[in-house]
C-alpha positions as CSV (number, residue, x, y, z in Angstrom):
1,X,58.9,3.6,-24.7
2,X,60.4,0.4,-25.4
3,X,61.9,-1.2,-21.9
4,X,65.1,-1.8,-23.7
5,X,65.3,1.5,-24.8
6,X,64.3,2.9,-21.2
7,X,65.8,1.1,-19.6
8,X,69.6,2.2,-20.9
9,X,68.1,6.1,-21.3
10,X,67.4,5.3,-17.0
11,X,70.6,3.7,-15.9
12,X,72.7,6.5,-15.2
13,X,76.1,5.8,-14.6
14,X,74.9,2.1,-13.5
15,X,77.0,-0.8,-15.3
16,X,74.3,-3.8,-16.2
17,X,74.0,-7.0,-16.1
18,X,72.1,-9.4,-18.2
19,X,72.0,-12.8,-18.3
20,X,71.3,-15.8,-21.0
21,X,69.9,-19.0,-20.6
22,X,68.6,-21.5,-23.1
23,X,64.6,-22.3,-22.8
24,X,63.4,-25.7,-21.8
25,X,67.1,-26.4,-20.3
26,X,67.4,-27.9,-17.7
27,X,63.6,-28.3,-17.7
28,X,60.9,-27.9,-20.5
29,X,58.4,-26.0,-18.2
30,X,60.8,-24.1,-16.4
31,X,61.5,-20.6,-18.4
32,X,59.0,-18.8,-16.3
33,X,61.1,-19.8,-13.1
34,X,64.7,-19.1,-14.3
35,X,63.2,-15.4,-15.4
36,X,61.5,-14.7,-12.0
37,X,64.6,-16.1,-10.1
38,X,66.4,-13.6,-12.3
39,X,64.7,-10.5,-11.5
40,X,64.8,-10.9,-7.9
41,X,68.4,-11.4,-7.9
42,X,68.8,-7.5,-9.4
43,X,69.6,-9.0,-13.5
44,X,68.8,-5.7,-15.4
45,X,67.8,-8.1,-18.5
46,X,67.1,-11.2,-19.4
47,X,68.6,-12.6,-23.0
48,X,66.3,-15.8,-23.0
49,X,67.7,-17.9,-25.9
50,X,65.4,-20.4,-27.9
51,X,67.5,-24.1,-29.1
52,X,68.7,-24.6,-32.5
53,X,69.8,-27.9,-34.2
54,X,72.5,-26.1,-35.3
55,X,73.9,-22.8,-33.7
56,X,76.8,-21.4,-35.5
57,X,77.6,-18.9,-32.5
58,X,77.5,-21.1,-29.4
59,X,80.4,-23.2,-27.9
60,X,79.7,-26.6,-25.9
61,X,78.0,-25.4,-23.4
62,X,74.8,-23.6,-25.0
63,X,75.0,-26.2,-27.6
64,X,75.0,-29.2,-25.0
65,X,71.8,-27.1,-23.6
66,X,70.2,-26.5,-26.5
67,X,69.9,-30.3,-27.3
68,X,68.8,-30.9,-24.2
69,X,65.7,-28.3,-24.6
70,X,64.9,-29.6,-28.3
71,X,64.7,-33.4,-26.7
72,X,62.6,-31.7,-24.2
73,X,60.5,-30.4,-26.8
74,X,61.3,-26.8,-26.7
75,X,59.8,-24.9,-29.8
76,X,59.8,-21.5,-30.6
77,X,55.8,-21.4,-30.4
78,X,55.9,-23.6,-26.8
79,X,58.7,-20.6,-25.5
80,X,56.8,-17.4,-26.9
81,X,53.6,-19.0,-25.4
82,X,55.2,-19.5,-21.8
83,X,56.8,-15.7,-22.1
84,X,53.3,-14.7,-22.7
85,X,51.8,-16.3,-19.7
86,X,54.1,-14.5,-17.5
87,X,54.7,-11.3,-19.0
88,X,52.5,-9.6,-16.4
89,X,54.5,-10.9,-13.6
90,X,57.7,-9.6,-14.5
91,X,59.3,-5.8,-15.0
92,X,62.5,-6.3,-16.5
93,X,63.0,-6.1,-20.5
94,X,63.5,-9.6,-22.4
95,X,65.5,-10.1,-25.0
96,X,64.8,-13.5,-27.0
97,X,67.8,-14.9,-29.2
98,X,67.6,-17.2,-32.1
99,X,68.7,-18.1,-35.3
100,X,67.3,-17.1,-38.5
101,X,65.8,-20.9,-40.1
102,X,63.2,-21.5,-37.5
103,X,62.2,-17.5,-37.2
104,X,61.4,-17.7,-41.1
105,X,59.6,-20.8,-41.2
106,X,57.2,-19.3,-38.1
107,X,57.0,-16.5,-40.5
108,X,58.6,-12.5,-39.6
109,X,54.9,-11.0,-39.6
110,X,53.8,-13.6,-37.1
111,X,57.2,-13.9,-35.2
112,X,57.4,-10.2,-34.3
113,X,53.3,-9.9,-33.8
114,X,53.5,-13.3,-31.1
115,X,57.0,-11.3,-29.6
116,X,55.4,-8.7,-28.7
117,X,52.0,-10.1,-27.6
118,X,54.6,-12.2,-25.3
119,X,56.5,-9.0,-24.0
120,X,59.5,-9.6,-25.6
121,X,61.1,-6.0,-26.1
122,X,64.5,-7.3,-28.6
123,X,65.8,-10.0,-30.4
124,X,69.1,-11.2,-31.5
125,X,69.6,-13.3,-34.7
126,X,72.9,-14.0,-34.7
127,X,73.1,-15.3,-38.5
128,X,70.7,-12.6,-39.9
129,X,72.3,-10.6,-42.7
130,X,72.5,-7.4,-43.0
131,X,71.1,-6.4,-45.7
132,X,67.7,-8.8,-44.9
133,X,67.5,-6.8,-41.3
134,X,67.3,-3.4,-43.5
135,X,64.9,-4.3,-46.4
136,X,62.9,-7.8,-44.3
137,X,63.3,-7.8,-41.1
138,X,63.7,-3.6,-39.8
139,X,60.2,-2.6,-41.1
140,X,58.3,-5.2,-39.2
141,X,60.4,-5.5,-36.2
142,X,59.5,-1.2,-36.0
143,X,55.9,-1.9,-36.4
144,X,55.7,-3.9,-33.5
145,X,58.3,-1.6,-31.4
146,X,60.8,-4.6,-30.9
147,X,64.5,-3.9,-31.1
148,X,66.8,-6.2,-33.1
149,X,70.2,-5.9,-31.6
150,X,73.2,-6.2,-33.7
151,X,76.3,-8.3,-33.3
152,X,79.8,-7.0,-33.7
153,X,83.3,-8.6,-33.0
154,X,86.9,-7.7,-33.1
155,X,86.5,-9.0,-37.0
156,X,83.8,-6.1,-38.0
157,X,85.2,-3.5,-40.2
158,X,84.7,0.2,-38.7
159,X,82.7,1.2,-41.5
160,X,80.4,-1.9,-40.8
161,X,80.5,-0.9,-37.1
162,X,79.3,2.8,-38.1
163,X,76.5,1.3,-40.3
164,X,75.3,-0.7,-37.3
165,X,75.0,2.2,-35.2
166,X,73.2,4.2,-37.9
167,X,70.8,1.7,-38.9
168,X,70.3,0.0,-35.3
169,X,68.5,0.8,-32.0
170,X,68.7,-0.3,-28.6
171,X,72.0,-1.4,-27.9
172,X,75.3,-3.3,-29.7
173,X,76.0,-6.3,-28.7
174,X,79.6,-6.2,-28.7
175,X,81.1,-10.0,-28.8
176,X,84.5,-10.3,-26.8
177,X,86.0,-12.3,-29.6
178,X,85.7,-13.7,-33.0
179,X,84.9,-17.0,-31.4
180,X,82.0,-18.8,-29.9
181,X,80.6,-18.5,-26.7
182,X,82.0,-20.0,-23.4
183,X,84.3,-18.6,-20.2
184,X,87.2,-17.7,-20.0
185,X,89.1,-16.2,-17.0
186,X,90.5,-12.9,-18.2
187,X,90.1,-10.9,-21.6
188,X,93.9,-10.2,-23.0
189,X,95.5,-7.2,-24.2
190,X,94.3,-7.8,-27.6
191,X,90.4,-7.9,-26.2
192,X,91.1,-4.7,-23.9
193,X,92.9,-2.8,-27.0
194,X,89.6,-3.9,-28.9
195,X,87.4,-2.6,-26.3
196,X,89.2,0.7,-26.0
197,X,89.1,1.0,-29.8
198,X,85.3,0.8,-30.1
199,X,84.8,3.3,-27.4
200,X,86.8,5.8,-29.1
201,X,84.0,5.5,-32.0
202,X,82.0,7.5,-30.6
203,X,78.9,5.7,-31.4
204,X,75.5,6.5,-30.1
205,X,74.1,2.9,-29.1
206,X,75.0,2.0,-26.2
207,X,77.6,-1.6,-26.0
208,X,76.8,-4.4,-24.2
209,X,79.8,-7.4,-24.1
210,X,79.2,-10.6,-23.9
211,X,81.5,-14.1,-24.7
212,X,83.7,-15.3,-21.9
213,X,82.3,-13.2,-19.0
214,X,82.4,-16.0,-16.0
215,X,84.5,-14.3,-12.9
216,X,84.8,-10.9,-11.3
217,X,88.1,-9.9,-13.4
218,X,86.4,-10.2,-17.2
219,X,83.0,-9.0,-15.1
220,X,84.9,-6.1,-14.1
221,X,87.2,-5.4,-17.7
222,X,83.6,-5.5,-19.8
223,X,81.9,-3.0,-17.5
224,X,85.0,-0.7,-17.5
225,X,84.7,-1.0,-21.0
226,X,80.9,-1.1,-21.6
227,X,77.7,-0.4,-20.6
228,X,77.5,-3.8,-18.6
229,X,78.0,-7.2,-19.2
230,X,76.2,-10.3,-20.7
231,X,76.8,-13.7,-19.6
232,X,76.1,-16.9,-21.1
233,X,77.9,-20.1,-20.6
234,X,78.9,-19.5,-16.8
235,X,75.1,-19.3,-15.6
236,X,73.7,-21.7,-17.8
237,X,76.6,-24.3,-16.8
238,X,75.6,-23.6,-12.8
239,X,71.7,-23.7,-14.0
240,X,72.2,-27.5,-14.9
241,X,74.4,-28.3,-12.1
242,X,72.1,-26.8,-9.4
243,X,68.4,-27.6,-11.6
244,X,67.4,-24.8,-9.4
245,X,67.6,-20.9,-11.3
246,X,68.2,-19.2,-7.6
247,X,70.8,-21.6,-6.5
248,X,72.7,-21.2,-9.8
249,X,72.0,-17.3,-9.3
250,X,73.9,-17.2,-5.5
251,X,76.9,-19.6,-6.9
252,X,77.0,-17.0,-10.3
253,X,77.1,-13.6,-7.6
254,X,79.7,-15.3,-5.5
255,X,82.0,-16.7,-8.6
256,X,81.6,-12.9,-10.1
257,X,82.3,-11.5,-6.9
258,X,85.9,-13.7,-6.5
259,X,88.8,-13.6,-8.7
């Protein structure tokens, strides 16, 4: 079974907790590092993201990483080449994001055959449409059992939302607003009403939220409301402050553990 996919069919009545950084920030060679220094801390995933020129999602912060690791000469060949090297090392699922240019200049056949070779279990491409997922992108991504994990924000129509969850596997990635990425210090009634909205769905994937998760309130609000929580800007902020993945790791626990 995919780990992804056992990984949620395991958990129980567990709330997760999976965490993003950007590869080759704060250092080129260390993504092996930040994972391992993940998994000892108790993450239940690791969303490891690969640098874009030009990422339409990501606020400041991932942005201000992601240069950083293309001047460092991240690539996406370099980062699925380190996963690979420590992919027996590690147990927990990885989920690589990235956008859609440099995926279809490495080519999807070769893309999804070098994911999995690296033991990627899912990937995010935040700018991917739709309808390239179904007809492109679904057929190869299943031939190579990796997951490709769906966006939706409070923007998403419920039909759209519905034909996600039909035509999707693995989880929803369910983004805590219509904006980019970065933290924020509590999700208002708007957010909450959102949240409570999708869970009366009834859909069958699982949700995951992510955007703005940096303290224990809007840690706590997106597990009540979720499967568990991704967070993004918060760690990847302390990851460049400390230059050290388990240092960043104790200041994350203790900020998510104080209001």
């Amino acid at each position: 079974m995919n780990k992804i996919n056992q990984l949620f069919a395991n958990r129980g009545n567990k709330k997760l907790l999976s965490l993003y950084f950007c590869a080759g920030c704060p250092s080129l060679d260390g993504t092996g590092d930040v994972i391992k220094a993940m998994e000892r801390h108790g993450i239940d995933f690791v969303e490891v993201g690969m640098p874009f020129s030009d990422p339409l999602a990501d606020g400041p912060v991932i942005q201000s990483a992601g240069a950083v690791a293309l001047r460092n000469g991240m690539t996406t060949k370099r980062l699925l080449s380190q996963l690979k090297t420590i992919k027996d090392g590690i147990s927990i699922p990885l989920v690589f994001m990235g956008y859609l240019n440099p995926i279809m200049h490495y080519g999807y056949e070769l893309f999804f055959a070098d994911l999995a070779d690296s033991g990627v279990s899912a990937v995010i491409i935040p700018d991917l449409p739709f309808d390239d997922y179904q007809h492109i992108v679904k057929p190869i991504a299943d031939r190579y059992d990796i997951r490709v994990i769906m966006m939706i924000t409070p923007e998403t129509s419920d039909e759209r939302i519905h034909f996600i969850d039909d035509n999707t596997d693995g989880f929803i990635y369910m983004v805590s607003s219509a904006s980019v990425t970065g933290a924020q210090k509590e999700f208002n009634t708007k957010k909450v009403a959102y949240f409570n909205h999708i869970n009366s769905m009834s859909l069958h994937n699982p949700r995951m939220i992510g955007f703005g998760i940096s303290n224990k309130q809007t840690l706590e609000s997106a597990q009540q409301n979720s499967a568990g929580a991704i967070i993004g800007s918060k760690f990847v902020t302390l990851l460049r402050e400390t230059q050290d993945p388990d240092k960043a790791l104790d200041k994350l626990m203790e900020a998510l553990s104080n209001r």
